[in-house]
N, C-alpha and C positions, 0 to 999 in steps of 0.2 A: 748630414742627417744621422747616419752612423755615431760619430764621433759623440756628437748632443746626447743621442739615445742613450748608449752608453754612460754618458757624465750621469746622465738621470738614474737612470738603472741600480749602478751600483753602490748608492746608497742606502747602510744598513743590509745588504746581498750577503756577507758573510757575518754571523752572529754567534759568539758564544750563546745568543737567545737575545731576544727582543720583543719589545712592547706592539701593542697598539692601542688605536680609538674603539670605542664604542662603533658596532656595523650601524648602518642605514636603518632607520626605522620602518618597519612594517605598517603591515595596512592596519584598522582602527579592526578591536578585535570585538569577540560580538558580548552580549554584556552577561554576565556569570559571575557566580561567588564559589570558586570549588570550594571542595569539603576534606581535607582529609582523616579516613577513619584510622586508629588504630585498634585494629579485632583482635590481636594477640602478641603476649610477650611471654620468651621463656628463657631463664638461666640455666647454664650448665657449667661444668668448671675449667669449659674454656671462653665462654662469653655469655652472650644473650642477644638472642633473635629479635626483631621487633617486625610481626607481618601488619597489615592492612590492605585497605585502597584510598584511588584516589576519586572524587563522583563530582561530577559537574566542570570537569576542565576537560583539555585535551586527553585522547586515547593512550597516547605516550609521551613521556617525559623525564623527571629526576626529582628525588629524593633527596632531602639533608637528613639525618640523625643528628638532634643535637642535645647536647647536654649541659644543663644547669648549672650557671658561677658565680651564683649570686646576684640577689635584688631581680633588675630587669635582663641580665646578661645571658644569653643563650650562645655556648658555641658548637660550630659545626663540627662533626668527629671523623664523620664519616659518610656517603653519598651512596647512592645504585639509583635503579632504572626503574621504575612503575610502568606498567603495561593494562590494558584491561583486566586480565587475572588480578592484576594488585600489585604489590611490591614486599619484599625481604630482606634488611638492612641483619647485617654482624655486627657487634662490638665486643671489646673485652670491657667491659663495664666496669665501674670503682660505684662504688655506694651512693648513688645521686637520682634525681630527677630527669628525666629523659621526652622529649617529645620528638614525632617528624614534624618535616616543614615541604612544601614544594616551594621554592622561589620564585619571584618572579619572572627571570629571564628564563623558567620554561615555557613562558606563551610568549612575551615581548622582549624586543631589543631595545628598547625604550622605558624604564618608567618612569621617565616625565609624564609623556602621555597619559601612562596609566593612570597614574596618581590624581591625575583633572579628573576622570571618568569614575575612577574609583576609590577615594579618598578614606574613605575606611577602612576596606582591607586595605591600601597603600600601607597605612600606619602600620599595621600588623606585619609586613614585611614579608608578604605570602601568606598561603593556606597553611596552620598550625591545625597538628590532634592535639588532643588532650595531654596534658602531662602525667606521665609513670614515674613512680616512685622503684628504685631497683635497687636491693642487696649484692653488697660485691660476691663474686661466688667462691670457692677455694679450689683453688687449681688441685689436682691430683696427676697429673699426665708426666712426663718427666721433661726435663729441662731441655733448653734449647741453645747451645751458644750464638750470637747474632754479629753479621759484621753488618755497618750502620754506612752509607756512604754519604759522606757532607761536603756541597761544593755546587761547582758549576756546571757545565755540561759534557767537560770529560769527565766527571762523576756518574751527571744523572742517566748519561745515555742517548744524548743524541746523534743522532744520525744512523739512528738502528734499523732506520727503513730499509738501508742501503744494504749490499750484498757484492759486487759488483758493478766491471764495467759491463756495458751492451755495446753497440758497435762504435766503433771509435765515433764514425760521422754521425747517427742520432737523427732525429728530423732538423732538428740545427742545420745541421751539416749539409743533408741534403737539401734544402731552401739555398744554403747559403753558395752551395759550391758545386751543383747540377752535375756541372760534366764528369766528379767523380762518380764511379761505379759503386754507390749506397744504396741499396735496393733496401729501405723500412716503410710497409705498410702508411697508411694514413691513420691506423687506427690504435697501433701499437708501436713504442719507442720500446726497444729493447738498451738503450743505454742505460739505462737508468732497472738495475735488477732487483724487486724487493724482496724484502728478505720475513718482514711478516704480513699476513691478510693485504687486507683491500682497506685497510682503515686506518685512522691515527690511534682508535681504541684497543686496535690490535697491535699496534706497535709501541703505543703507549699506555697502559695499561692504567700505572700510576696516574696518570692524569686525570682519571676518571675515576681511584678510590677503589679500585680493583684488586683485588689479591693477585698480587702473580704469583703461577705455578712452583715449585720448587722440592727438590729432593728432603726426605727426614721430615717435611711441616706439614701433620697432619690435615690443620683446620686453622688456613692462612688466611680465614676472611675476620681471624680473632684479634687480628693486627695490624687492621686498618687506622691510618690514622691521618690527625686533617691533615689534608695533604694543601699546603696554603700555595696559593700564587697561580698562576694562569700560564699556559703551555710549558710547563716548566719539563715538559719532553721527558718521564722515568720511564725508560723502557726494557721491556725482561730480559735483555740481553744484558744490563749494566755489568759494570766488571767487579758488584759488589755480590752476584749471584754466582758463585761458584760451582753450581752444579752438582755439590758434593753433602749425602745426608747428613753429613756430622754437621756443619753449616746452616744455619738458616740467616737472608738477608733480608735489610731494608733499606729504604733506597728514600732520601730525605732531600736529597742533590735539586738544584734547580737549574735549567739554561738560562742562562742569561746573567748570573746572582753576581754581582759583587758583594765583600766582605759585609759590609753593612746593606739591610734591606733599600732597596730601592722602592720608594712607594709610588712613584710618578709611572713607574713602568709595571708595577704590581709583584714584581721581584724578589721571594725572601733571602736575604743574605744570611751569614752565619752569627745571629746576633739573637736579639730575646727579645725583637720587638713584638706588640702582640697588640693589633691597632686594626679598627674599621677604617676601611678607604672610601671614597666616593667613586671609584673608578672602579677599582678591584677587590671589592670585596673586602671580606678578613683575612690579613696578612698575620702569618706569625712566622718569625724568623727561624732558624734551623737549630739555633741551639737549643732553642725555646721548645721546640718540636722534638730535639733529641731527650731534652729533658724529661720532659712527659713519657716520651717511648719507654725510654730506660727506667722509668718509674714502676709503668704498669711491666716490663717486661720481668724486675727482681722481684714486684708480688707476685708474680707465678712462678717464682724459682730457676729466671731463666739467667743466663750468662751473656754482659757486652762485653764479644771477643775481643775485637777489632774497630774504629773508624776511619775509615778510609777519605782520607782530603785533597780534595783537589780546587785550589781557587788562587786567585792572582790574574788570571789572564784578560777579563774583563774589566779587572782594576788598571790595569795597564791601557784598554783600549785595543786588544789585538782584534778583534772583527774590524775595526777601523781600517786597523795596519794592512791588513790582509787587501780592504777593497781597495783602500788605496793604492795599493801598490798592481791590484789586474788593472784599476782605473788608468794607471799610466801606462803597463803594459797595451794596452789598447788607444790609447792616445797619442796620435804622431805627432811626433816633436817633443814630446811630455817627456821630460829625464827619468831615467828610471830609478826606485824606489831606494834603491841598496847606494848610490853615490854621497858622497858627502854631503855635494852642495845642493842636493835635489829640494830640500825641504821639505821631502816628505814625511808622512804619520810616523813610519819606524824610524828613522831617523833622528828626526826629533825626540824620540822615549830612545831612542840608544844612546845618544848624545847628551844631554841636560845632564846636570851636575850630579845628578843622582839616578844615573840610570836604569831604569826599570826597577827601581826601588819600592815601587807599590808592589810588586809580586808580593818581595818580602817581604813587607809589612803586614799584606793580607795576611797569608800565612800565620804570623805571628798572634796577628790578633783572631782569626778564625780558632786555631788551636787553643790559645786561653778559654778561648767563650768554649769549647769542646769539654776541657778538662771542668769548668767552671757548671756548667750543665750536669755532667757526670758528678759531681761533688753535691750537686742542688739532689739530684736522683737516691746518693747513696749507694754511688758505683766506686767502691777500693780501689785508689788509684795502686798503679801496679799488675793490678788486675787488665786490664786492655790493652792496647798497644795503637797508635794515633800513625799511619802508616800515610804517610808526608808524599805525593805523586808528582814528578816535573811532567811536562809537557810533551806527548811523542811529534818529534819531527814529523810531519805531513806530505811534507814534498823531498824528493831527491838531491845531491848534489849535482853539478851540472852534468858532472864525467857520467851521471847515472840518467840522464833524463831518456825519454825514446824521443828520438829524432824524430821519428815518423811523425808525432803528435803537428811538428812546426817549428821553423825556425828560430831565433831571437826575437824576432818583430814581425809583423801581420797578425791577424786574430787568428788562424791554425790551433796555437797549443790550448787556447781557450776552448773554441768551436769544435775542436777535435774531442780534447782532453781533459777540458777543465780545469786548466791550470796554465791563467794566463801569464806569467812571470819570466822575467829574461833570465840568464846563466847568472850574471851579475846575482840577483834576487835570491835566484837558487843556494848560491855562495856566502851569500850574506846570512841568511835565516840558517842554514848549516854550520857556519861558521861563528864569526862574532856575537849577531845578534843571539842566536838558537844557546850557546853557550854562557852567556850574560843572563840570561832569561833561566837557563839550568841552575847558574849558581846563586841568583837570588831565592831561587826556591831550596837550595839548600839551604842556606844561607838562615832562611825562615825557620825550618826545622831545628836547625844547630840552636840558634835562639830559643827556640820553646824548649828545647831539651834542657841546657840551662837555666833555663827559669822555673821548670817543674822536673826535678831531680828525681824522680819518685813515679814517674811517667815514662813508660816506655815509648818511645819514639825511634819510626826508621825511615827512609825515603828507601822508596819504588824509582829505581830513574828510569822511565820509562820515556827518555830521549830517543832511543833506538829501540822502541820494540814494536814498530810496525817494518822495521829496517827490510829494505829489499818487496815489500808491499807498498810502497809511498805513492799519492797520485804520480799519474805519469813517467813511474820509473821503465826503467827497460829489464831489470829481472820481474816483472809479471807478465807473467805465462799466459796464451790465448791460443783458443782452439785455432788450428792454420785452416779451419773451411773456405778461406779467400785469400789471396797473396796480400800478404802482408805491404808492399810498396803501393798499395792503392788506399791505405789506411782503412779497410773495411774485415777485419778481422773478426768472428764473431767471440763472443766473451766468456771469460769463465762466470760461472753461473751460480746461483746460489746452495750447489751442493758442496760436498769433502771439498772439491775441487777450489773452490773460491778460498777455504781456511789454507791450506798447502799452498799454492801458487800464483790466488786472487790478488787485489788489489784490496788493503784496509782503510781507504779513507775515502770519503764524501768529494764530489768532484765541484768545483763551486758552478754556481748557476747562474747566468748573466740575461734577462729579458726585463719585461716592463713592470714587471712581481717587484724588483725594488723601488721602485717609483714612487714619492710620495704623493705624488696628487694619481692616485690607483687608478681612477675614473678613467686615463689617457690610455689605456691599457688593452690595444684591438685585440682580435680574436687568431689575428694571423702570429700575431707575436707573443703572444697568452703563454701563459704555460700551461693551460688545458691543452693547448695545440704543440705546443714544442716538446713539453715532456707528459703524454698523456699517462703512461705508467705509472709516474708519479704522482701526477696530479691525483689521480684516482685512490692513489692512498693517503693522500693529504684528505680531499676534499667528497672523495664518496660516490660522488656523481660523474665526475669525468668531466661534465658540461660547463660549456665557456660562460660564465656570470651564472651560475647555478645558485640556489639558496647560500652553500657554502662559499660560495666566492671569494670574501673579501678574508674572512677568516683563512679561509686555504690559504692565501697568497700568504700572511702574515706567518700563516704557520712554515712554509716553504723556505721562508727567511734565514732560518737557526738551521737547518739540515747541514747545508757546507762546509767542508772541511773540518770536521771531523773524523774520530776512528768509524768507521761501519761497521754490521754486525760482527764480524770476522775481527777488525780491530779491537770491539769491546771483551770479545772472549777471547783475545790474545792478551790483554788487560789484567783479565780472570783471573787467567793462568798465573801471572806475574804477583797478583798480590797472592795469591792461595797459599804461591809458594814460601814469598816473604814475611808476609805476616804477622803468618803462628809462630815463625821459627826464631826461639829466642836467641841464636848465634847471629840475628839479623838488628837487635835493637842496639838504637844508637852508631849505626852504618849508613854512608850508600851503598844502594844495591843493585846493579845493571843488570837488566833484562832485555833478552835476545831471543831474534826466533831461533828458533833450533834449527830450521833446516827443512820445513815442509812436510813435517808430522803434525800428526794429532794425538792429544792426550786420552788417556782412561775414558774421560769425561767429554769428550769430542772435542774440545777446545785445539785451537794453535797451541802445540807442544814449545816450549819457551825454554830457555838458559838461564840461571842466574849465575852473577856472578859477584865477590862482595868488592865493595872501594872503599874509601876514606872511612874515615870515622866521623862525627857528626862535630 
């Protein structure tokens, strides 16, 4: 039963990001035409406000701001929240016609449904105000340099819920292994330590069209922009946010993106697609999205410093790699993942003639579409610097692993640790594979450097710089409030404490959340029930099949193995330093922790050091 559970389980469990269906339909809702007003709009010369309400719908809900492309085309810019009071949308406007919208899926998950019941508004696509007519305004404020982060989900931020471990056993553990001494509540898993609020709006900001906070930027709600694609996880910690005034960032990254958009998972890739879905809405891909940024960012006088890229790893398939490879660790008899003849997922992408040759390809082609965008904009090539990121190793070498976690084989290092992998696995992703996977992403960089001569280009090797923080290593550091040989150690915790001596990566998650037929999915093995800490910051409620349910699970999916908060501002650190510095263009550049500091800026205090040439 074990054995099956698990086959089911851990597919799609680890996700640079992942899709899903439409949830379950609601109940039939009651019959109404909202209305939306728009009561006022005002420019100033860093945007223009647009207030109203919303009368005749739900009390609370969402907002589109969208603006005029001609004929019948209306695109979405930027979103917020309507409440009773009304609602307040930002934009940095350019000279157009402007109107709100509320969508439909703020009353229904459905509309089909709707559309039989209400065929009229259906056409209309939601409740529309009226169209404004807006002059662009003249910035006056002074300039901003911007570093722009484009890629996937070591870009965009995932897994920034994470913070920390909680105790080694977890309620996992304790279900699974009684007679150890794991004293966790029923009501709280401290394994799993978050690192912002109780929400995924907190953790992920971006996803919702939100300004996030940041040092030097006045009036950051002027810089919203459509942000395309569905959980694509931007969260304020990204390591495009450097914490430093002189700096202002954005964060364009998707989880889950391969190079080209994916439209079947609603995905924007690093491309100029700009296309209605039937699934997911409007997709518009990241170049396409850079474009536009850096358009409105030089009408206000402002500076693209830096873009920071990261992608390749979903074009290869590594959330595959990854499950499969705990699928066998957990499967007895099942060869483990790193052997020649296993035929498993890494394997297979190590091995074939062209091995892990999509990194670089990505690479190649994301960077043209980068440079190609910035040219459409009117951004001086020479002027930026396209700063090229490899993959941080995740997991230990063996000689580093903590034994405590579990041996080779049983579920221990999984159920303990989250990181179910044999020494073999360990050795492999360190060794061959992890270094095959480095130099195709160099390899990508060196390519676009000669192909745009005229373009500063550097790679971040950010292979080592969670080094000595990897899941399940044995240099992180836990408070001793329990003997350590009983594996109930309690954890370093979301404070200094976690940057200096924590653990930086996401631990992976193994229950009935990866399942694809969801519905099989009890209460006792839920991840409301297994990881209620978490759960509660996916899903809001805590409650097993809650409103949020089926979305929580999907969103639960992309967390794993990952940098965590602590990872992405050890990240921070590494490009702030590389970047700018023009003794860096056309290098690698290894980045290391320092040694359990923190910087100026609170960040993991980091090393660089320079290598090859490109």
């Amino acid at each position: 039963m074990f054995v099956s559970t698990v086959r089911r389980s851990l597919m799609g469990l680890v996700a640079l990001g992942m899709a899903t269906t439409a949830a379950p339909a609601l109940a039939a809702p009651a019959q109404h035409h909202p209305v939306v007003h728009l009561t006022q709009h005002s420019a100033t010369a860093r945007g223009t406000s647009f207030g109203g309400t919303v009368i005749g719908g739900p009390a609370r809900g969402t907002v589109e701001l969208q603006e005029h492309r001609g004929h019948l085309l209306w695109h979405t810019v930027a979103t917020s929240d309507f409440t009773p009071h009304g609602f307040l949308l930002k934009y940095p406007t350019t000279t157009a016609s402007y109107r709100v919208r509320v969508p439909l899926h703020t009353w229904y998950n459905t509309t089909k449904w709707f559309a039989r019941t209400h065929p009229s508004f259906h056409q209309q696509g939601g409740a529309v105000s009226k169209a404004v007519h807006v002059t662009a305004p003249v910035r006056t404020a002074s300039s901003h340099k911007w570093v722009v982060g484009i890629g996937d989900s070591y870009m965009s931020g995932e897994g920034a819920s994470y913070a920390g471990y909680g105790p080694w056993c977890g309620r996992w553990h304790d279900n699974w292994m009684p007679w150890k001494d794991c004293k966790v509540s029923d009501t709280s898993d401290r394994w799993w330590i978050s690192a912002f609020g109780s929400s995924l709006r907190d953790t992920y900001p971006g996803d919702f069209a939100q300004p996030i906070p940041q040092p030097g930027l006045t009036d950051r709600s002027t810089y919203s922009v459509d942000l395309s694609g569905v959980r694509c996880h931007r969260s304020a910690s990204a390591l495009m946010y450097w914490n430093r005034s002189d700096y202002a960032a954005m964060n364009l990254a998707c989880s889950g993106a391969v190079v080209d958009t994916d439209r079947a998972k609603g995905k924007p890739g690093v491309d100029f697609v700009d296309e209605q879905t039937q699934s997911h809405g409007r997709i518009t891909g990241q170049a396409l999205q850079l474009q536009r940024f850096a358009t409105k960012a030089l009408a206000q006088g402002d500076d693209i410093s830096v873009v920071s890229l990261s992608i390749g790893g979903n074009d290869i398939g590594f959330g595959d790699i990854v499950a499969d490879c705990v699928e066998r660790f957990l499967t007895p008899l099942k060869s483990a993942c790193w052997k020649p003849d296993s035929g498993s997922a890494a394997r297979v992408a190590y091995d074939n003639g062209n091995g892990l040759g999509k990194a670089r390809d990505a690479v190649v082609t994301a960077g043209r579409n980068i440079v190609h965008a910035l040219d459409a904009a009117g951004v001086p090539r020479g002027r930026y610097t396209i700063a090229v990121q490899t993959y941080p190793m995740g997991v230990p070498p063996a000689s580093q692993f903590q034994n405590d976690f579990g041996g080779d084989s049983g579920y221990g290092r999984q159920g303990i640790g989250g990181c179910g992998l044999t020494n073999g696995d360990l050795d492999f992703f360190n060794g061959a594979f992890g270094d095959l996977l480095k130099n195709r992403t160099i390899q990508g960089a060196s390519a676009l450097r000669r192909e745009f001569g005229d373009v500063p280009v550097t790679v971040v090797d950010a292979t080592h710089a969670v080094r000595d923080h990897q899941l399940c290593s044995n240099r992180v550091h836990y408070p001793a409030t329990r003997s350590a040989g009983n594996n109930t150690n309690t954890p370093a915790w979301a404070g200094d404490w976690g940057g200096r001596t924590g653990g930086w990566i996401t631990p992976v998650i193994v229950n009935c959340m990866g399942s694809d037929d969801w519905k099989t999915c009890y209460e006792s093995d839920s991840p409301a029930t297994l990881y209620p800490t978490l759960w509660k910051a996916v899903d809001g409620s805590g409650g097993y099949r809650s409103p949020g349910w089926y979305e929580g699970i999907e969103q639960m999916k992309q967390l794993p193995v990952h940098p965590n908060y602590w990872g992405q501002r050890a990240l921070a650190t590494c490009h702030s330093l590389i970047a700018p510095d023009p003794a860096a263009v056309g290098k690698v550049m290894h980045c290391v922790p320092k040694g359990g500091d923190l910087d100026a800026y609170g960040r993991p205090a980091m090393t660089v050091t320079p290598g090859g040439d490109l």
